[in-house]
RONUMAR-436187 format. One record per residue (C-alpha): residue number from 1; residue in three letters; x, y, z. Coordinates in Angstrom, 2 decimals. Example, Ala and Ser with C-alpha at 12.3 -4.5 7.8 and 13.67 -1.06 7.14 Angstrom:
residues 2
<site 1,"Ala",<12.30,-4.50,7.80>>
<site 2,"Ser",<13.67,-1.06,7.14>>
This chain:
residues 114
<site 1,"Unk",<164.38,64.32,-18.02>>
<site 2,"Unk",<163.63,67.02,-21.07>>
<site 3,"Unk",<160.77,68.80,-20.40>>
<site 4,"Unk",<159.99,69.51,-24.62>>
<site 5,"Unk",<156.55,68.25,-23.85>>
<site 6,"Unk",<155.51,71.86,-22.98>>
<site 7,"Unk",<156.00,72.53,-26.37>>
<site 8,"Unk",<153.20,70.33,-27.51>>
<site 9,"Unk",<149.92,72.24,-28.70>>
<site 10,"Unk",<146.09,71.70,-29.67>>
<site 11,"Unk",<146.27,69.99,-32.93>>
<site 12,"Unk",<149.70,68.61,-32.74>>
<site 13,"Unk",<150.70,64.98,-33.61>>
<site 14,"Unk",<152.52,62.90,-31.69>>
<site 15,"Unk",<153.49,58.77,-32.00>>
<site 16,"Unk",<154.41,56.87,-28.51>>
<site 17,"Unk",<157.54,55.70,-29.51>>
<site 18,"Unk",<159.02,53.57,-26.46>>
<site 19,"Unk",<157.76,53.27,-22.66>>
<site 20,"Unk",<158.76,56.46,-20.18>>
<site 21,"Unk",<162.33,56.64,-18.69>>
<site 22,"Unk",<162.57,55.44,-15.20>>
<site 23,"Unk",<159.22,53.49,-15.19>>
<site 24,"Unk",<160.99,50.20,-13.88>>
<site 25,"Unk",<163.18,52.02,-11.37>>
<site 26,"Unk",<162.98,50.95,-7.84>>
<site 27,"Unk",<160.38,53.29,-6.16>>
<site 28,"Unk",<158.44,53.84,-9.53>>
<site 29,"Unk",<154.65,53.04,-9.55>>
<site 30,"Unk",<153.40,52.69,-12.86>>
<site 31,"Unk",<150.07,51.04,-13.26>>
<site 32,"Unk",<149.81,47.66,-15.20>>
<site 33,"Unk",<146.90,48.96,-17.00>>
<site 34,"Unk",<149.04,51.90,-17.97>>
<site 35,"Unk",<151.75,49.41,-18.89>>
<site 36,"Unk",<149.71,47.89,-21.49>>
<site 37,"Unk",<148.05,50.71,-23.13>>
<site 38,"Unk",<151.52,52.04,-23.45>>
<site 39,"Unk",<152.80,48.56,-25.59>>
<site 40,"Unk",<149.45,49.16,-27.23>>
<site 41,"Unk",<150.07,52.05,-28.85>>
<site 42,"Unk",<154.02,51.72,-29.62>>
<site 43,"Unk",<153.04,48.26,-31.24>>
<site 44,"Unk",<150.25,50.62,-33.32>>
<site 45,"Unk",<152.59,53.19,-34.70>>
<site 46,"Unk",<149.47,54.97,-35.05>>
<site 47,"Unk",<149.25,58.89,-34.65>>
<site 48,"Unk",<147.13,60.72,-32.14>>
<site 49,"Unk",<146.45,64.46,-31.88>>
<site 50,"Unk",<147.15,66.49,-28.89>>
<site 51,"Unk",<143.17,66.71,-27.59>>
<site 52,"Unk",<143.60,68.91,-24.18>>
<site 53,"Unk",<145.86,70.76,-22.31>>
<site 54,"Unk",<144.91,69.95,-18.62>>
<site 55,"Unk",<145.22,72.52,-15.83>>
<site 56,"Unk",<148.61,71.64,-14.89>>
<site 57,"Unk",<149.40,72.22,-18.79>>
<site 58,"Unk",<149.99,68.52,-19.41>>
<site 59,"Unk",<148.73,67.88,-23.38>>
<site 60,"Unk",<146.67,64.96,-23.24>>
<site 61,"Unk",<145.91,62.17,-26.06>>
<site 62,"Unk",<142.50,60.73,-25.84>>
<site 63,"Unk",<141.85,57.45,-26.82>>
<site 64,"Unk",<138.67,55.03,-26.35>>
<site 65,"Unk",<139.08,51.12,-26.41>>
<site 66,"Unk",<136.27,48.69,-27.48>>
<site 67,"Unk",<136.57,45.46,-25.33>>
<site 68,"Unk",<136.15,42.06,-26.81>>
<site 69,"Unk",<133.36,41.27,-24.53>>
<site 70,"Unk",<132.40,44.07,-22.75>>
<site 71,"Unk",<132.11,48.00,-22.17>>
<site 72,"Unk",<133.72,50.80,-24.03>>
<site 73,"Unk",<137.03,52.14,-21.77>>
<site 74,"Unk",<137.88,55.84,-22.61>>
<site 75,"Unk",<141.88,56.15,-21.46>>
<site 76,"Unk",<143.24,60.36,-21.25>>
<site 77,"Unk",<147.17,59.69,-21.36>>
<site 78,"Unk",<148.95,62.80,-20.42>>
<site 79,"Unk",<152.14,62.85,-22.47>>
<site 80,"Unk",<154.84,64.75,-19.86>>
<site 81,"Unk",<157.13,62.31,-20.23>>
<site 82,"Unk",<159.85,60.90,-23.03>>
<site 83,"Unk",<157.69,58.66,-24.46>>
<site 84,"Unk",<156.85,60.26,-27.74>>
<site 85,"Unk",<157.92,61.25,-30.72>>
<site 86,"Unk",<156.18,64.55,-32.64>>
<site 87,"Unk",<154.90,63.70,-36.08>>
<site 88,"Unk",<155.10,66.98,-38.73>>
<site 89,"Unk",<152.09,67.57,-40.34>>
<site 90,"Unk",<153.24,67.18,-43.62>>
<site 91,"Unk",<154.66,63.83,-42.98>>
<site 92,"Unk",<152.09,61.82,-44.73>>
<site 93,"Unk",<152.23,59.04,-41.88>>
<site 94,"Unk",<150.80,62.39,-39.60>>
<site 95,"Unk",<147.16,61.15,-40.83>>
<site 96,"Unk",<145.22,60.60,-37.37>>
<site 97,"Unk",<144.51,56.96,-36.79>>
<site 98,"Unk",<141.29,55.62,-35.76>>
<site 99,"Unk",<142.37,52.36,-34.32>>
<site 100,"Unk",<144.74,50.38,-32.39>>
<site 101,"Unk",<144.83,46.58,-32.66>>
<site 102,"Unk",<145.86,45.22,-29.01>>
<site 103,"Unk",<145.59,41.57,-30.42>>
<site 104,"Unk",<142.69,38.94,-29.63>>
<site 105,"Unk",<142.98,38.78,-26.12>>
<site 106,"Unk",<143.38,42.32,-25.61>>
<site 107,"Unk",<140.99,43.93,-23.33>>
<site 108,"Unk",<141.69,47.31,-25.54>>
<site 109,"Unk",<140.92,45.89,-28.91>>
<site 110,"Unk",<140.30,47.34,-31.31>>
<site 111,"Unk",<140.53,51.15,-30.23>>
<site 112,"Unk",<139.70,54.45,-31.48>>
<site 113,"Unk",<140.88,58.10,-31.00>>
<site 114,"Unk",<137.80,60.23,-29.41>>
């Protein structure tokens, strides 16, 4: 797998474009929860900035989810995976997005970036 995620920096834009390689491989654990804030945001198209690096350099997009009926859910996706697709700044569709719609009986919906 390409590691061109350690290119990504403070500031820079980035679109989840398709689910990580490998994540239904035999042997793979990845969370249902993660599952579907992953479909979330490729069915958004929506951009979100690189927010952290973390201490084991992973950039990080932070994004915070209003439930239908319940309690605000802050998700930190770390984006060292394949998953992605860097926006240019001067691509006009680079404008940070404030929401994701996960649909009526989404427990993420609607969303914001923090």
């Amino acid at each position: 797998m390409s590691e061109r995620w350690r290119d990504l920096r403070l500031g820079d834009r980035v679109r989840i474009m398709r689910l990580p390689s490998g994540v239904d491989q035999l042997g793979y654990t990845f969370a249902p929860s993660t599952r579907r804030l992953y479909e979330r945001l490729i069915a958004s198209g929506k951009t979100f900035s690189i927010r952290e690096i973390d201490q084991w350099g992973y950039p990080r997009i932070h994004v915070v989810a209003r439930r239908k009926r319940g309690p605000v859910v802050h998700h930190t996706l770390a984006l060292s995976d394949d998953s992605w697709e860097k926006v240019p700044t001067d691509d006009p569709s680079a404008t940070v997005s404030p929401a994701i719609d996960g649909g009526a009986d989404s427990p993420a919906c609607p969303a914001r970036e923090e």
